[in-house]
C-alpha positions as a printed NumPy array, in Angstrom:
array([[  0.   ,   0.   ,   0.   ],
       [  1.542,   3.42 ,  -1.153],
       [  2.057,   6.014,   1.365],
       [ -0.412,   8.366,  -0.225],
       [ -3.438,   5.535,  -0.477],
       [ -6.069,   6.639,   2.24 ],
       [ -6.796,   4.192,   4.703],
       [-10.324,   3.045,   4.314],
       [-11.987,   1.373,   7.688],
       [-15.553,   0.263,   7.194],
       [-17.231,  -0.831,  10.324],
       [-20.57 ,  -3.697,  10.307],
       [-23.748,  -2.396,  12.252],
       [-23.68 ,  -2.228,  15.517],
       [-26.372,  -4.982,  15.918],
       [-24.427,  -7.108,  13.41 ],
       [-27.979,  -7.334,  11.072],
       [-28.582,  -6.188,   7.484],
       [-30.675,  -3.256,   8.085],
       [-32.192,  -4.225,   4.785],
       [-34.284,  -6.351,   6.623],
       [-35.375,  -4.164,   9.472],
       [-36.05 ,  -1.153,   7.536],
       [-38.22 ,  -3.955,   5.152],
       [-40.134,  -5.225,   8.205],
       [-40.654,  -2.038,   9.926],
       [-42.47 ,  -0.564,   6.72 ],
       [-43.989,  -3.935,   5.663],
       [-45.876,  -3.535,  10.201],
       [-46.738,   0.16 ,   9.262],
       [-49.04 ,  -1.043,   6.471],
       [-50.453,  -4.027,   8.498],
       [-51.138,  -1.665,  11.236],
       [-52.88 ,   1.402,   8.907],
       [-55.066,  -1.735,   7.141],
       [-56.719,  -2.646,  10.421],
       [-57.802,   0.957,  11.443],
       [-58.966,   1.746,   8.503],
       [-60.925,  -1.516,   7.776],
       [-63.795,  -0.194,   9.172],
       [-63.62 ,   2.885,   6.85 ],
       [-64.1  ,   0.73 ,   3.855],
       [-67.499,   2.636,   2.961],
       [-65.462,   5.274,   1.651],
       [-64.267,   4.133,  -1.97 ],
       [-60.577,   5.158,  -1.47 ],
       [-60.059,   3.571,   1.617],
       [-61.557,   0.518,  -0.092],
       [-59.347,   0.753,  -2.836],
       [-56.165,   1.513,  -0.199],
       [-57.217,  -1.605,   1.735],
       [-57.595,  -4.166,  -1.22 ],
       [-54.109,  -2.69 ,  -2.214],
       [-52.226,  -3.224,   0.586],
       [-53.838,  -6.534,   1.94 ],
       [-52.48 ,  -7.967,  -1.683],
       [-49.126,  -7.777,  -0.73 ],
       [-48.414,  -6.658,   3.353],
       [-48.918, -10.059,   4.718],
       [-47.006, -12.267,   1.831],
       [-44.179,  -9.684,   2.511],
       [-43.998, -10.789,   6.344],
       [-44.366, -14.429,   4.674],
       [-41.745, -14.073,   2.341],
       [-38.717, -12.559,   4.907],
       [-40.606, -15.194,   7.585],
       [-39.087, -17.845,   5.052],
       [-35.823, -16.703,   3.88 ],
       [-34.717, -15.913,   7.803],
       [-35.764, -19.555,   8.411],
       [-33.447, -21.024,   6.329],
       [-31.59 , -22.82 ,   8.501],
       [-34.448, -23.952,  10.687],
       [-33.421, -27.378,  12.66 ],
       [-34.937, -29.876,  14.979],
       [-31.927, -29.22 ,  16.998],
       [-33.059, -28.444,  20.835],
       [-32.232, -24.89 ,  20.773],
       [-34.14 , -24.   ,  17.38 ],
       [-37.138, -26.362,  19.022],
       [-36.881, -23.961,  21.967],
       [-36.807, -20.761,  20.481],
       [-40.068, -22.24 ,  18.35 ],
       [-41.754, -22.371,  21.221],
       [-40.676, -19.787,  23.421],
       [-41.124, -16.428,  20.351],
       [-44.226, -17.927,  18.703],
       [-45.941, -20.681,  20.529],
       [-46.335, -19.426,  24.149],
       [-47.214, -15.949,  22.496],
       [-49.866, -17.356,  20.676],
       [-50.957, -19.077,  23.747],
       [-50.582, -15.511,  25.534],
       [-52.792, -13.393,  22.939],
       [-55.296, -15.677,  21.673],
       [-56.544, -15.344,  25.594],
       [-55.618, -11.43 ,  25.877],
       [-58.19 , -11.283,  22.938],
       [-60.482, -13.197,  24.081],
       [-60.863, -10.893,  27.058],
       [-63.275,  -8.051,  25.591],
       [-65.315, -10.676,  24.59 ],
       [-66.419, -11.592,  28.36 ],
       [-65.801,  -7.641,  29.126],
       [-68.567,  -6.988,  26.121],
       [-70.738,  -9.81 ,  25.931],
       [-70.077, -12.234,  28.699],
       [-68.94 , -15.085,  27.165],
       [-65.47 , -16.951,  27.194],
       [-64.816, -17.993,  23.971],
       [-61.189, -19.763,  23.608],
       [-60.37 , -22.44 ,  21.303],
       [-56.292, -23.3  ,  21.043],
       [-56.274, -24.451,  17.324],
       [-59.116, -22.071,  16.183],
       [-56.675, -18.634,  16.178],
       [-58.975, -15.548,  16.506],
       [-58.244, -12.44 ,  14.846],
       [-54.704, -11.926,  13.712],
       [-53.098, -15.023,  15.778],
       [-53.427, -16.494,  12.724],
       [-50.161, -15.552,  11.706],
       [-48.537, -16.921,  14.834],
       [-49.878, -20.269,  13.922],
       [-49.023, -20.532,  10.47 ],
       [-45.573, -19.371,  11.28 ],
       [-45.055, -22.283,  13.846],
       [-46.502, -24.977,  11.361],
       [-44.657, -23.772,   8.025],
       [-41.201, -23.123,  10.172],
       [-41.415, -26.993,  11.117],
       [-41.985, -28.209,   7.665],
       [-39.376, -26.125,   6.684],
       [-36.665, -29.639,   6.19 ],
       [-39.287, -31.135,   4.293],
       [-39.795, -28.149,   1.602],
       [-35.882, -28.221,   1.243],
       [-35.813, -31.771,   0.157],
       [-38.024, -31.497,  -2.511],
       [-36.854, -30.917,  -6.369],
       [-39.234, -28.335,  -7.11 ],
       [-41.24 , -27.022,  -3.51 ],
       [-42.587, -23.949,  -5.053],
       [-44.537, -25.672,  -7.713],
       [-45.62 , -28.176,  -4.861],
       [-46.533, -25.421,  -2.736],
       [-48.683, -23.518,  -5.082],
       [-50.105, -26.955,  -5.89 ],
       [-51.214, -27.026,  -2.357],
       [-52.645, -24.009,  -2.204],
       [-54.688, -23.889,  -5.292],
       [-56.12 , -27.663,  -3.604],
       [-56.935, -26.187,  -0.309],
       [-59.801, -23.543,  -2.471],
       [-61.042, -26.406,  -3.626],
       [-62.057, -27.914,   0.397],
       [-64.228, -26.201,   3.177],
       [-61.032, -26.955,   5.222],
       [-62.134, -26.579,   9.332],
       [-61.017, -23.255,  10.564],
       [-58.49 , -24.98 ,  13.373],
       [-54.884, -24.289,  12.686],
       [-55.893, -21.713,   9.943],
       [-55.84 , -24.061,   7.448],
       [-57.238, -22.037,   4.824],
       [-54.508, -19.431,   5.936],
       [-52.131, -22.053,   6.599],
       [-52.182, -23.78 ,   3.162],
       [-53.593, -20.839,   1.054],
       [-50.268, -18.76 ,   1.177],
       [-47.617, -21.488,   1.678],
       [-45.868, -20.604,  -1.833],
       [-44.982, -17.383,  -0.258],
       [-43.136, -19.061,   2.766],
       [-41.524, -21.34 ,   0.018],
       [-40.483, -18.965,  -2.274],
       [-38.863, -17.003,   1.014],
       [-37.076, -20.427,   1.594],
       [-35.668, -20.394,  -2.086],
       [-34.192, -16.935,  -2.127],
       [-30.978, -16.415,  -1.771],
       [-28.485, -13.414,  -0.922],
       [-27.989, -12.761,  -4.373],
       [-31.624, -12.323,  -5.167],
       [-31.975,  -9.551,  -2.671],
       [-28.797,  -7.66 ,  -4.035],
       [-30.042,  -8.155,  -7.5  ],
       [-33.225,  -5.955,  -6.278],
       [-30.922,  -3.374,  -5.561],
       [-29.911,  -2.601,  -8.496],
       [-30.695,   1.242,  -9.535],
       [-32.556,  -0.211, -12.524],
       [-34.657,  -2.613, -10.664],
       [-35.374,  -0.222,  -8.245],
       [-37.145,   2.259, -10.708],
       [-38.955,  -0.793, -11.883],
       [-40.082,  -1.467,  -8.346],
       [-41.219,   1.866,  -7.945],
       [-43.268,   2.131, -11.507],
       [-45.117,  -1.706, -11.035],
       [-45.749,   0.266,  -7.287],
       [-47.678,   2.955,  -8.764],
       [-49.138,   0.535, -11.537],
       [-50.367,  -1.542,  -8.631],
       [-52.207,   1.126,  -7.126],
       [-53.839,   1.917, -10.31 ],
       [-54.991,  -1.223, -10.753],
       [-56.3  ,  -1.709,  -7.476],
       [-58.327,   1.809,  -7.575],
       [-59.683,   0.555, -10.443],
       [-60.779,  -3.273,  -9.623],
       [-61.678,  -2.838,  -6.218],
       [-64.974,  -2.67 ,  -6.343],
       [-65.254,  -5.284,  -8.382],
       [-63.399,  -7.756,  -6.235],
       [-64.856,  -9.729,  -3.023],
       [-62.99 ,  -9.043,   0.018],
       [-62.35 , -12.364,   0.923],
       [-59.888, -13.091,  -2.073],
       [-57.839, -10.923,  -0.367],
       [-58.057, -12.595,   3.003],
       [-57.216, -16.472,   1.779],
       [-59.799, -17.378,   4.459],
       [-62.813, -19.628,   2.275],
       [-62.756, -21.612,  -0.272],
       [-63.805, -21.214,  -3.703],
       [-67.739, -22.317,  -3.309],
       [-68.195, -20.065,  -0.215],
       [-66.872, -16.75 ,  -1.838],
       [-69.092, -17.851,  -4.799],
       [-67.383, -19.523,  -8.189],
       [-66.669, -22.63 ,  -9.341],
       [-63.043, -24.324,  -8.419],
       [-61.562, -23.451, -12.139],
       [-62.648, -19.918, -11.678],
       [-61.349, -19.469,  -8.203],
       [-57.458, -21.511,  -8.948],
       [-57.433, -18.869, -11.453],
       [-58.18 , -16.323,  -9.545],
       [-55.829, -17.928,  -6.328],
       [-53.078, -18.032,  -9.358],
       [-53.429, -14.627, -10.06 ],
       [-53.354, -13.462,  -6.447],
       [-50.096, -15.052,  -5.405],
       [-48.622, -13.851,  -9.078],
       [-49.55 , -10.289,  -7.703],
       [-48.735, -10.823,  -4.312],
       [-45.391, -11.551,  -5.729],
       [-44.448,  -8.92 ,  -7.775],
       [-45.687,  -6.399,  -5.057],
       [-43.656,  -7.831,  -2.659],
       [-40.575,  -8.08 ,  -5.32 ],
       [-41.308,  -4.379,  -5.856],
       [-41.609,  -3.543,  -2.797],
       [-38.284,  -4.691,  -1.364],
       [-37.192,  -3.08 ,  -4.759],
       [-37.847,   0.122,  -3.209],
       [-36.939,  -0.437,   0.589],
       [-33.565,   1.525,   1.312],
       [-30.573,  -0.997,   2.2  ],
       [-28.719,   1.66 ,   4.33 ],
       [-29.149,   2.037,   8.239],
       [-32.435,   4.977,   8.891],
       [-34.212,   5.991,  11.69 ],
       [-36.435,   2.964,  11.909],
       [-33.9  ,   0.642,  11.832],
       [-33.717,  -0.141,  14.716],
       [-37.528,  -0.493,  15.07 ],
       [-37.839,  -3.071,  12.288],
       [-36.574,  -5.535,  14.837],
       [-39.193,  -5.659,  16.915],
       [-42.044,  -5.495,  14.35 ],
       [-43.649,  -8.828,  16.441],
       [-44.495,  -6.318,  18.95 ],
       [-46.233,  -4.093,  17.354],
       [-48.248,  -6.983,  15.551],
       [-49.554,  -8.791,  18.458],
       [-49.984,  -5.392,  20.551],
       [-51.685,  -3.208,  17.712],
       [-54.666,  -5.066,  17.867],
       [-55.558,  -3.992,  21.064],
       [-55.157,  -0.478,  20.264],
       [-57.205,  -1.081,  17.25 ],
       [-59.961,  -2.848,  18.923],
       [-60.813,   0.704,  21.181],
       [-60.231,   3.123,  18.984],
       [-62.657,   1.36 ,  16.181],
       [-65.19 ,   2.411,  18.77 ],
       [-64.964,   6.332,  18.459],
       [-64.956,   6.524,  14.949],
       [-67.699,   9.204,  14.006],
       [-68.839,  11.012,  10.895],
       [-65.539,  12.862,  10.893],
       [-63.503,   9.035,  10.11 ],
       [-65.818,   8.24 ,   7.204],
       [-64.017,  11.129,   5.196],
       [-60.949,  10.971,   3.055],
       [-58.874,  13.428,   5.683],
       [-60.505,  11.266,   8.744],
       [-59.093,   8.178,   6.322],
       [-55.647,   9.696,   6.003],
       [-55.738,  11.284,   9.646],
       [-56.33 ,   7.636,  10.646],
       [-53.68 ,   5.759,   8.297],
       [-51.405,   8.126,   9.292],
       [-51.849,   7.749,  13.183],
       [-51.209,   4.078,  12.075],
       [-47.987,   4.776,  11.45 ],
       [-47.398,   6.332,  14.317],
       [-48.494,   3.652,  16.541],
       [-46.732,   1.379,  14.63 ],
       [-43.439,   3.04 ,  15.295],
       [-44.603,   3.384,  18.761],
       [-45.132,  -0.448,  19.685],
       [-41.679,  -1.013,  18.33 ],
       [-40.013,   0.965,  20.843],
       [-37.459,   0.231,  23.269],
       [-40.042,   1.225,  26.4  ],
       [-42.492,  -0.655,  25.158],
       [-40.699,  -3.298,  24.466],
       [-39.117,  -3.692,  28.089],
       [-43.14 ,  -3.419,  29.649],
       [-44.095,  -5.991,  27.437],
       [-41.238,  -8.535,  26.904],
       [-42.798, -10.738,  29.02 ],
       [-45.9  , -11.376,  26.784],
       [-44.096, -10.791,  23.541],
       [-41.075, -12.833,  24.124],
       [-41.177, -14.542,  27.185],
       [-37.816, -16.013,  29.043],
       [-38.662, -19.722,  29.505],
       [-35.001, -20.919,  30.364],
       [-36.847, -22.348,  33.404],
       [-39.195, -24.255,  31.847],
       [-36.486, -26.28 ,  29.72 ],
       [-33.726, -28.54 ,  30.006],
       [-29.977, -27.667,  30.224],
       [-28.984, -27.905,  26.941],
       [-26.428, -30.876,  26.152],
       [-23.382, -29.921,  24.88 ],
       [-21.339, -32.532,  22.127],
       [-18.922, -34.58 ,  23.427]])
């Protein structure tokens, strides 16, 4: 090295993550949050719209990451423990914490363990794709099995325990997380694909504001089959085909877009679980002062907007250290010592 060749240090994060991630999931938990306060507001045309839109692709995103960061998902002890301990016991934990204003409102106890209410769902998916996770990488070609799966599960009143509609409907998107690869995500980087992102963004949204209306609901929701959200099993694997082909490209332009450099929310995007499981809760009171003044566009945007905010909120380092204890629990007491190899 020549005496006159600067000296360049670079340092990794502090936290030793890709920020990529974070800034992805923290973004990805603003637009989950928005959708529920506003799904009330859905009498208004462009919250309707707003709501299709984002419900196409904010959930497959969480899938998607969900998948690639469980790559190297094991049966070893202290992967089985860690299963348990960030998204069994929680589920455990807020499928009663919901269930509590139904006795405060009507008087009635209503829990059932493998029938997740509200948006537990996701807790039990998680837990049952992450443990077929071995069995996905030993197949030849698990994203074609997957999506054969889930075009089959439309075609069955499948029982609502363990989500299975859920659980089996958007499966290709844990999959295709599985497949992807380091070099996938740096290939999105690319200043090109990035613009692209953006564009098929804004093309989305166009399309959405202008087949809304036109579209049930429920397609967006993966929760009934075909014959109870009213067409034939051709029409409705076309129409499942089509949805995870959009929900793909969103969420392929959508990470297009999401800045790879450390930001302000950062730090945030790791602890997007909390504001998931705690949102709800927020969501559930203030659904119950909405007046005349929500049903507007500005009472729309006032309330997307305050989404965001609790969103950020939630993922918080106070909130956070009140709330550990439902959100992660520490369970080292409730487990073995871990063996170590001869």
């Amino acid at each position: 090295m020549s005496a006159t060749t600067p000296l360049r240090v670079t340092f990794p994060p502090p936290t030793g993550r890709d920020p990529f991630f974070d800034n992805a999931k923290f973004l990805a938990i603003t637009l989950v949050v928005s959708g529920h306060l506003v799904e009330d507001l859905r009498d208004v045309p462009l919250a309707h719209a707003a709501y299709f839109y984002v419900y196409l692709f904010h959930m497959p995103l969480f899938i998607v990451l969900s998948g690639y960061l469980s790559r190297n998902f094991t049966f070893s002890s202290g992967k089985a423990r860690k299963l348990i301990s960030t998204l069994a016991v929680p589920y455990v934990v807020f499928e009663l914490i919901y269930a509590l204003p139904r006795v405060v409102l009507y008087g009635k106890l209503d829990v059932s363990l493998l029938d997740p209410y509200y948006l537990t769902w996701f807790l039990m998916s998680l837990f049952l794709w992450r443990l077929s996770t071995p069995v996905w990488q030993q197949l030849r070609w698990p994203l074609v099995v997957a999506v054969g799966l889930s075009l089959l599960s439309g075609m069955s009143r499948l029982p609502d325990e363990l989500s299975m509609n859920r659980t089996l409907g958007l499966l290709p998107f844990y999959v295709l997380g599985l497949m992807l690869r380091p070099e996938h995500f740096e290939w999105l980087r690319q200043r090109r694909v990035r613009i692209a992102g953006a564009v098929t963004l804004v093309a989305g949204a166009a399309v959405a504001l202008a087949v809304h209306a036109e579209v049930k609901t429920e397609w967006i929701r993966w929760r009934h089959a075909n014959d109870a959200i009213g067409v034939d099993d051709l029409t409705g694997s076309l129409i499942r085909l089509v949805m995870l082909a959009s929900g793909a490209l969103l969420v392929a332009a959508f990470l297009a877009v999401t800045p790879s450099r450390r930001t302000w929310y950062s730090g945030l995007g790791t602890a997007t679980m909390y504001a998931y499981l705690l949102h709800g809760l927020v969501v559930k009171i203030v659904e119950r002062f909405y007046g005349d003044w929500a049903a507007t566009l500005p009472g729309v945007v006032a309330v997307a907007v305050f989404g965001v905010g609790l969103a950020a909120l939630l993922c918080t380092p106070p909130v956070r250290q009140a709330t550990h204890w439902l959100v992660e629990p520490r369970l080292s007491w409730a487990f073995t010592r871990l063996r170590r190899p001869a």
